[in-house]
Every structure is written in C-alpha cells, then in structure tokens.
C-alpha positions as MATLAB code, in Angstrom:
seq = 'XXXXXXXXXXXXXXXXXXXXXXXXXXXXXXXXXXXXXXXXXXXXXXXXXXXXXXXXXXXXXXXXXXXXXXXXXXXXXXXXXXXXXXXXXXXXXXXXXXXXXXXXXXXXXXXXXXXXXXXXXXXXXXXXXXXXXXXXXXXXXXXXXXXXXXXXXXXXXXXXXXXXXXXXXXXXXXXXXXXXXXXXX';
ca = [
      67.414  182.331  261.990;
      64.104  184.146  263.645;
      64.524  187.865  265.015;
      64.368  186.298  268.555;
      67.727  184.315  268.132;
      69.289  187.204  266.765;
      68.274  189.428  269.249;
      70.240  186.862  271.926;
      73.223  186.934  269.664;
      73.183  190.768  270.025;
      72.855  190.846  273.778;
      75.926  188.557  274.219;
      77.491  190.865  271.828;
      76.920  193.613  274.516;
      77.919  191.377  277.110;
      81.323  190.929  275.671;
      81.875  194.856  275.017;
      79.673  195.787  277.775;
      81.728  194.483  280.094;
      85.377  195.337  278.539;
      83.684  199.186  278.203;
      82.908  198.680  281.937;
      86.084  197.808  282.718;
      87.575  200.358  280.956;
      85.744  203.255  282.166;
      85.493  202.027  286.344;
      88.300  199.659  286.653;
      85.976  197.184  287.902;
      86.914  193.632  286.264;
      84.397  191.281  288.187;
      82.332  191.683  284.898;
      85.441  190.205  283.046;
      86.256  187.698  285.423;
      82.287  186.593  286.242;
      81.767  185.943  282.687;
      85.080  184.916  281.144;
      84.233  181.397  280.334;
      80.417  182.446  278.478;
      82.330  185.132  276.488;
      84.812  182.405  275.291;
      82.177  179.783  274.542;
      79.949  182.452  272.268;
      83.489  183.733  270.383;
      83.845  179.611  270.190;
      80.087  179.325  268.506;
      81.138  182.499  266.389;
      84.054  180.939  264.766;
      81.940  177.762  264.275;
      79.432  179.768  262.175;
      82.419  181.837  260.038;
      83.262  180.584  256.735;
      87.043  181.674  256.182;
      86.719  184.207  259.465;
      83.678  185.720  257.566;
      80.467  185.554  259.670;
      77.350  185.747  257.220;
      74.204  185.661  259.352;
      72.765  188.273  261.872;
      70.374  191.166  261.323;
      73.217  193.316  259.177;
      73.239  196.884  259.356;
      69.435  196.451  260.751;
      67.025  199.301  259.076;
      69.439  200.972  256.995;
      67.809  203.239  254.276;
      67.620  201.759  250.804;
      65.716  201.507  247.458;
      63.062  199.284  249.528;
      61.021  199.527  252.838;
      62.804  199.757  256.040;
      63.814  196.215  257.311;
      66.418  194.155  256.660;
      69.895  195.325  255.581;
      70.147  196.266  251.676;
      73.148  198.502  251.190;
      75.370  196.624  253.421;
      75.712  193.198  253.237;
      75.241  191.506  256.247;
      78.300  189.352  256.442;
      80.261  192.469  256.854;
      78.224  193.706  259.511;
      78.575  190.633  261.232;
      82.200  189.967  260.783;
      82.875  193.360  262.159;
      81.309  192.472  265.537;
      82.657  189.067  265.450;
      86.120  190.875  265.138;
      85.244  193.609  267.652;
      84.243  190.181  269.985;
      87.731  188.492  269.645;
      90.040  191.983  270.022;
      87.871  192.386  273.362;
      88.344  189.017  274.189;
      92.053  189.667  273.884;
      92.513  192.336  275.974;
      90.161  190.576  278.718;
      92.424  187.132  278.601;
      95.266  189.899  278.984;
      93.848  191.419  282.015;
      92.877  188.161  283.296;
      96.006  186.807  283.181;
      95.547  183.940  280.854;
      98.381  184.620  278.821;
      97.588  181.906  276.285;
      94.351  182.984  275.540;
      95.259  186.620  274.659;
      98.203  184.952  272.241;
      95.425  183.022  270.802;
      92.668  185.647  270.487;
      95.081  188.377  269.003;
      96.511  185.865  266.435;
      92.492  185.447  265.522;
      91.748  189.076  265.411;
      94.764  189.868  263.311;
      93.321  187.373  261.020;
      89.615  187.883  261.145;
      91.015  191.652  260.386;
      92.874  190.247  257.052;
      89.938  188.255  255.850;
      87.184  190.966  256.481;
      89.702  194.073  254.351;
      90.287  191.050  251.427;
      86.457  190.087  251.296;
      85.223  193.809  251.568;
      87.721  196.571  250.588;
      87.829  198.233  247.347;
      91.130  199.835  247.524;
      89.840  201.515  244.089;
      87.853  203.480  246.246;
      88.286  203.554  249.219;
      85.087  201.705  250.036;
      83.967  198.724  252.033;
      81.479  196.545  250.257;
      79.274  198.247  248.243;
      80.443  201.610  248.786;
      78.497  202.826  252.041;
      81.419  202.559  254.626;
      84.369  204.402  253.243;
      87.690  204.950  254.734;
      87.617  208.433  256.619;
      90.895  207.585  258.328;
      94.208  206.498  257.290;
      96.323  207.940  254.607;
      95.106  210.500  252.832;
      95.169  209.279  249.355;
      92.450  206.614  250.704;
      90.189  209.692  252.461;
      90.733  211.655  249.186;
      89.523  209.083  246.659;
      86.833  207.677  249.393;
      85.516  211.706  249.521;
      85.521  211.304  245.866;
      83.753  208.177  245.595;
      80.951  209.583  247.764;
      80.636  212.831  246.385;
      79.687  210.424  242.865;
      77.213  208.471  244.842;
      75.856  211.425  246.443;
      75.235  212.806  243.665;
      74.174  209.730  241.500;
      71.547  208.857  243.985;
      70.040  212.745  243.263;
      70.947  213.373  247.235;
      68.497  210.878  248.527;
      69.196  209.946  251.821;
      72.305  208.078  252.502;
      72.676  205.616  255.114;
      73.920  206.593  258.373;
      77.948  205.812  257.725;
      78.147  207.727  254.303;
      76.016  211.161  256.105;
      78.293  210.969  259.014;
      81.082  211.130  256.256;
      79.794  213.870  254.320;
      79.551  215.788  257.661;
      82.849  215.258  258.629;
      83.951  216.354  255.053;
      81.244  219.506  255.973;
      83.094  220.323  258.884;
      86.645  220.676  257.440;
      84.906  223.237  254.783;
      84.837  220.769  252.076;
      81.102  220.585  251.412;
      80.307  222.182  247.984;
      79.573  219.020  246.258;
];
C-alpha cells in the first residue's frame, strides 16, 4: 500500500468521525444522513481487510519517536493503530445508524464494536502491566491497580531508555502522573 492510498483511507476515517463530531457539537445530521451509505461501504472494506477484527495495514502511529529515523511506526505496531480506528469507525457508525433510525444497523454495528473491542484488548493487552502492545500505551484509566502497575511499568521504561524521549502516549502519561505530584521518578 503507497502513502497516497493511505492518505484516502485516513480522510474517510475523518469523514466518518468528522461528521458524528459535527453532529455532536451543532446538531446538524445532514452530514450523517448525506453520507450514510459511503461510511457503511468503507466500515464494509474495513472488515474485509481485518483478520479476526484485527486490521494490520495503514501508516500506524505515523512518525512516532524510536531507535531509528522518523518514518514509519516502530514502537507501536501498526495493527493496533489501525484496529483502534477501525473500532472508533464502527462505534460511530453505531450511534449514526441510531440517529438515523436504522435500527438494524446500530444492533449490527454495536454487536461488531463490542467485538472488535474484545479482539483488539486479547491481541494487545498485557494485563501484567498494564500496557498495550509493546508497552507505549498504558492504561491511565480504569481501576487503580491497572494505573498503579502501568505508572510502574513506565517509570522502568523511563528510566531504562536513560529518559530519551518517549513517544507521545507514554509523555502525556508521565505528565498526567506530574500533575497529581507523583513525578520523582
């Protein structure tokens, strides 16, 4: 897949969540109901590409800081990237059919989130840690046992990788640990 064709795939991505967030913030659901039918047809191609609900190819977490030049994702593979969105897709596409009235749809699409949900947590979640994937998106939410051994798991990477730059999830974390006066690492 060229950068070109991915590019498209992350427009319609926007168009999908563009157009719920539109919604959402104006009331306004000609977006929803002008585009209903392309928004089902890309989820369709989506689920056509996903191996067991897991979506493998896309750009990944696109530039993310790691042991080599800027480019392609290293840290985070890019099938959970990808499977994220594809979820985030479907749980829009849910609440549209819902607001469009097409009852059967939103059964459909919520069934499919709740299981693209199961599938991404059993191929990426390290409930040892408290970590997706390879340890660069850890739980910051939830019960606190998982925050406290995700802050712990971090605070060894941090300090395993000599405080090199983290990628963006993992500094956001450390400065939401900051701001709750936990920072002396």
């Amino acid at each position: 897949m060229g950068v070109v064709l991915e590019l498209v795939r992350i427009g319609m991505i926007a168009d999908i969540l563009a157009a719920w967030q539109h919604f959402v913030w104006t009331g306004d659901d000609t977006p929803l109901r002008r585009n209903y039918d392309v928004m089902k047809r890309y989820v369709a191609y989506l689920a056509s590409t996903a191996d067991g609900d897991i979506v493998s190819h896309g750009l990944g977490d696109w530039y993310d800081i790691g042991p080599d030049p800027p480019g392609y994702a290293q840290l985070t593979p890019r099938a959970l990237t990808a499977t994220a969105i594809y979820y985030e897709d479907v749980a829009a596409l849910a609440r549209i059919a819902a607001r469009l009235g097409r009852d059967a749809d939103a059964e459909r699409y919520t069934a499919d989130a709740r299981r693209i949900e199961e599938a991404f947590n059993e191929a990426f979640f390290h409930t040892d840690r408290s970590v997706y994937a390879a340890g660069v998106h850890p739980v910051l939410s939830g019960p606190a046992i998982d925050r406290i051994k995700a802050f712990l798991y971090l605070a060894s990477l941090f300090h395993q990788r000599r405080a090199q730059q983290l990628a963006g999830a993992i500094r956001r974390g450390f400065q939401r640990i900051s701001r709750r006066g936990r920072d002396k690492l």
